[in-house]
N, C-alpha and C positions, 0 to 999 in steps of 0.2 A: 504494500500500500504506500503510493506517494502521499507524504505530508508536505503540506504547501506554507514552510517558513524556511528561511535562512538561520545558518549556523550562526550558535552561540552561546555564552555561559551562560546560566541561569544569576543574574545578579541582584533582583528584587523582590520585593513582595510579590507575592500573587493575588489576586481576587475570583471568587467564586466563578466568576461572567469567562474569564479567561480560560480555569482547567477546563471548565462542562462547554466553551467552543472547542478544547482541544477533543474533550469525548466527543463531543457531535462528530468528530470527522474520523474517529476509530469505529464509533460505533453507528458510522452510517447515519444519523439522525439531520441531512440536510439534502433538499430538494435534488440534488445532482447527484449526488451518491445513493438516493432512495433504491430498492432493494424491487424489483416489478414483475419479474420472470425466476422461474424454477429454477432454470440455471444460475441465476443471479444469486437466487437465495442458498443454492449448495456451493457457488463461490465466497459467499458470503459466513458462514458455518465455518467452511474451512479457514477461510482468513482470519474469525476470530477465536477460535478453537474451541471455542465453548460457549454458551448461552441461552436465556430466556428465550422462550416461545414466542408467551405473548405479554405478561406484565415483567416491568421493573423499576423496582423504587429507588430513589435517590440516585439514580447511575448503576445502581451496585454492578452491574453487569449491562454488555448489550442485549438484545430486545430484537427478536425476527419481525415482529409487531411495528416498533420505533421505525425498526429499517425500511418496510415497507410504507409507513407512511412518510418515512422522509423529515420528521420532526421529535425533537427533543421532548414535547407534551402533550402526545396527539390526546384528542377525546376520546373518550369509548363511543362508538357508535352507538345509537338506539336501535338499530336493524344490522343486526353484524349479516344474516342472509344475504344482503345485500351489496354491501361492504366489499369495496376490492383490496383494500390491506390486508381486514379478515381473511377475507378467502383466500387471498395467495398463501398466507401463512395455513391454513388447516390445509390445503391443498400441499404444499410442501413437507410438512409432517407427514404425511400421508406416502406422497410418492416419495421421498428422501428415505426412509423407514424402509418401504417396499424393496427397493430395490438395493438397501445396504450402502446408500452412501454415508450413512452416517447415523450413530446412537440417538434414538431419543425416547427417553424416560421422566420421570421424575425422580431424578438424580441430582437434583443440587437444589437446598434448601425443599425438597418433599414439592418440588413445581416441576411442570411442563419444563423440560430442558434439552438441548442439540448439542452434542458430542461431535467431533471429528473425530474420523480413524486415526489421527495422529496422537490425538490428546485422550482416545478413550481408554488405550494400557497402562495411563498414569492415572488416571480416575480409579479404574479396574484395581488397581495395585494399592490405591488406599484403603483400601476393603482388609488388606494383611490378612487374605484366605486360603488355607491349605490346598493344596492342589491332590486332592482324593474326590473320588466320586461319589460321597454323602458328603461334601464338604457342610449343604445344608444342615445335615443329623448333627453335626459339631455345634454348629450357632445354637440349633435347636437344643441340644444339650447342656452348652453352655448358659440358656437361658436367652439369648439372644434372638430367637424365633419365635412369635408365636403358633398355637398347635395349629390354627387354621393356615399361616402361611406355609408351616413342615405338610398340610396334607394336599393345597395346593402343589406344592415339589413333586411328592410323589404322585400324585396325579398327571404332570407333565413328563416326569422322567422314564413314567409306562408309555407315556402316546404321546410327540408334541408333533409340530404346530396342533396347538386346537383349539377354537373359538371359544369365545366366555359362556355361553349355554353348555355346552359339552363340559368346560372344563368345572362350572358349580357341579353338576351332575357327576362326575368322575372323582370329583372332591368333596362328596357327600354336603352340597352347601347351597342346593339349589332351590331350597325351602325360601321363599320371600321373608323370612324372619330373621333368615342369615345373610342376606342382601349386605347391610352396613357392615357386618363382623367379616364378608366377602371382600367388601369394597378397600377396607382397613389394609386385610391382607396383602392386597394387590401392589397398593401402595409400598406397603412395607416390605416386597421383594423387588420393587423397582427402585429403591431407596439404596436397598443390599445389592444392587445387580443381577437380579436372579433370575428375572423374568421380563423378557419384553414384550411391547406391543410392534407386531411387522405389518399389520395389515389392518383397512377398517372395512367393511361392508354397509352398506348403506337400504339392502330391501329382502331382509329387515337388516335393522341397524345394529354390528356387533363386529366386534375386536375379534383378531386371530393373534394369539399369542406364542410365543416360545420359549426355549432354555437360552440364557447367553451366553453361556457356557458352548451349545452347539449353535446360534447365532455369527458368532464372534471367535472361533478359534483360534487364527491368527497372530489376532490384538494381544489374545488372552495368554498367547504364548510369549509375545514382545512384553506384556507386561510382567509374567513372572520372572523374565532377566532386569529386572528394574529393581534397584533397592526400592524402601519406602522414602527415603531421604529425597533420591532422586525423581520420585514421582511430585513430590509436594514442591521439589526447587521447578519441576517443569510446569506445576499450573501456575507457582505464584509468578515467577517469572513471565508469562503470559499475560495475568491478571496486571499485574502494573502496567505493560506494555499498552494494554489496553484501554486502562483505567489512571495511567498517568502519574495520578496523586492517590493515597488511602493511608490509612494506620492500620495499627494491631489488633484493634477491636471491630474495625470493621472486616478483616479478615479472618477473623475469629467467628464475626455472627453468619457469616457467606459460606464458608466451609467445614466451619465444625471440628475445627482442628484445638488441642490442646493450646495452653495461654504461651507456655513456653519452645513449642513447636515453633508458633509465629515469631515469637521476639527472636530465638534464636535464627531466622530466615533472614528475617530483616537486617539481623547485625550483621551475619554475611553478609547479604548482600549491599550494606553499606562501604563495610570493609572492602568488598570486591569492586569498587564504584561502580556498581549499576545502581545504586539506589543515593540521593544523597536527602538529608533534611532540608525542607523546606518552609517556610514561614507563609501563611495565608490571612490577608487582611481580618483582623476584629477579630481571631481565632488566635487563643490563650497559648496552646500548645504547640508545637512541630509536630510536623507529620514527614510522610516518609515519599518522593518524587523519583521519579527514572532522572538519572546523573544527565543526561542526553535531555532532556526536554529545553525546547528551545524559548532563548528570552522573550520574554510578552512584545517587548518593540518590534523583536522580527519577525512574529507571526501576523501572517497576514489570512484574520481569521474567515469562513463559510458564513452567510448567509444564515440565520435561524429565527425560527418564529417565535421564541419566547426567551425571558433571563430570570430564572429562579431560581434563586442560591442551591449549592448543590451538597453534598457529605462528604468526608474523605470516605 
């Protein structure tokens, strides 16, 4: 991705209006870089390795939703049916999914989320999961599973792909009282990486799901050559790149990683100059910047439709 400033030290304060133009142009949110076509949106995925479907608060991440409309605070439609941001984006989950170009679960913070094949062995490798074929029976025994998600497992690991009626039915759960204690489930193995969604049908309307384990074996082989260390230096690495500016608590509430996991990242990566401290107008604390972000004078910022202060 071209960035449209000139080289230079970082030598001043910053203000809010300045990082969240610099996200608008990582993370797609201006009229010329908006996001329109399927191809677009699987260049889009891949160029930022990870992200939002369709909400995202404060920046914390980019937004396939944002990209598509081409702005920093679109509205929610009232008629998403209609809607061509909407649609591109359900449509690209859809076909992106189908045909393996890319992860997408509710894998980060329990939301709608897009994976690259590049970035999904480092996601995968956060998990720190035994490479055995009950690896589930392990979580489950460790307390780590619930019984409906272990009967979920083995219901897919006798017969997968299989659509969500089939798979309540094969998982003794297709009683409508178990709907919510189903729905919970689901969530709760897309969270773990244990089950995905590859396909939707629309008459009638229902998911075709599978193992990621047999999904994804490739990835799932690059990721067991990964430390953990080096799985977490490659998102967050990413994450600034993307996101510019942040601290340790907002990487903390995004990924879920231990207090001193992050501090310890961050002081690497200070030390290593990729990262250095930076000072933010009316904001008490330092926070932590990519060493490379260019001075305010020589950015010469995108077009955007609104300026509302933003979070590290």
């Amino acid at each position: 991705m071209k960035l449209l400033y000139g080289k230079g030290r970082l030598g001043s304060m910053l203000s809010w209006d300045y990082i969240e133009s610099l996200r608008d142009l990582t993370y797609h949110r201006t009229p010329k870089a908006r996001v329109s076509t399927i191809a677009q949106a699987r260049r889009f995925v891949n160029t930022v390795g990870f992200c939002f479907a369709f909400t995202a608060k404060n920046s914390e991440l980019p937004c396939l939703w944002h990209a598509a409309c081409g702005e920093r605070h679109p509205l929610y439609p009232e008629h998403t049916h209609s809607d061509p941001a909407i649609g591109l984006v359900w449509q690209a989950k859809d076909d992106l999914a189908r045909d393996r170009s890319i992860y997408y679960g509710k894998a980060i913070k329990s939301r709608p989320s897009m994976i690259s094949l590049e970035f999904f062995p480092s996601f995968y490798r956060l998990l720190d999961r035994p490479a055995s074929s009950d690896r589930f029976m392990a979580d489950y025994r460790a307390g780590a599973l619930s019984p409906a998600a272990r009967r979920i497992m083995e219901a897919l690991c006798r017969q997968s792909p299989m659509v969500t009626f089939e798979l309540k039915m094969n998982s003794g759960m297709s009683h409508p009282r178990k709907r919510a204690e189903f729905d919970r489930a689901m969530a709760e193995l897309q969270m773990k990486m244990y089950v995905v969604k590859i396909d939707e049908f629309y008459d009638p309307f229902t998911f075709l799901w599978d193992l990621v384990s047999s999904r994804f074996q490739s990835e799932i082989e690059i990721a067991r050559s990964l430390s953990l260390e080096a799985a977490r230096e490659n998102i967050l690495r990413q994450y600034f790149r993307l996101r510019w500016v942040s601290d340790a608590a907002a990487c903390r509430r995004l990924f879920n990683w231990p207090v001193e996991v992050v501090q310890t990242l961050l002081e690497q990566f200070h030390q290593q100059g990729f990262l250095r401290r930076v000072k933010i107008e009316n904001e008490r604390n330092e926070v932590y910047g990519l060493a490379d972000m260019p001075e305010p004078s020589l950015y010469r910022p995108p077009g955007v439709s609104s300026k509302k202060r933003g979070r590290p």
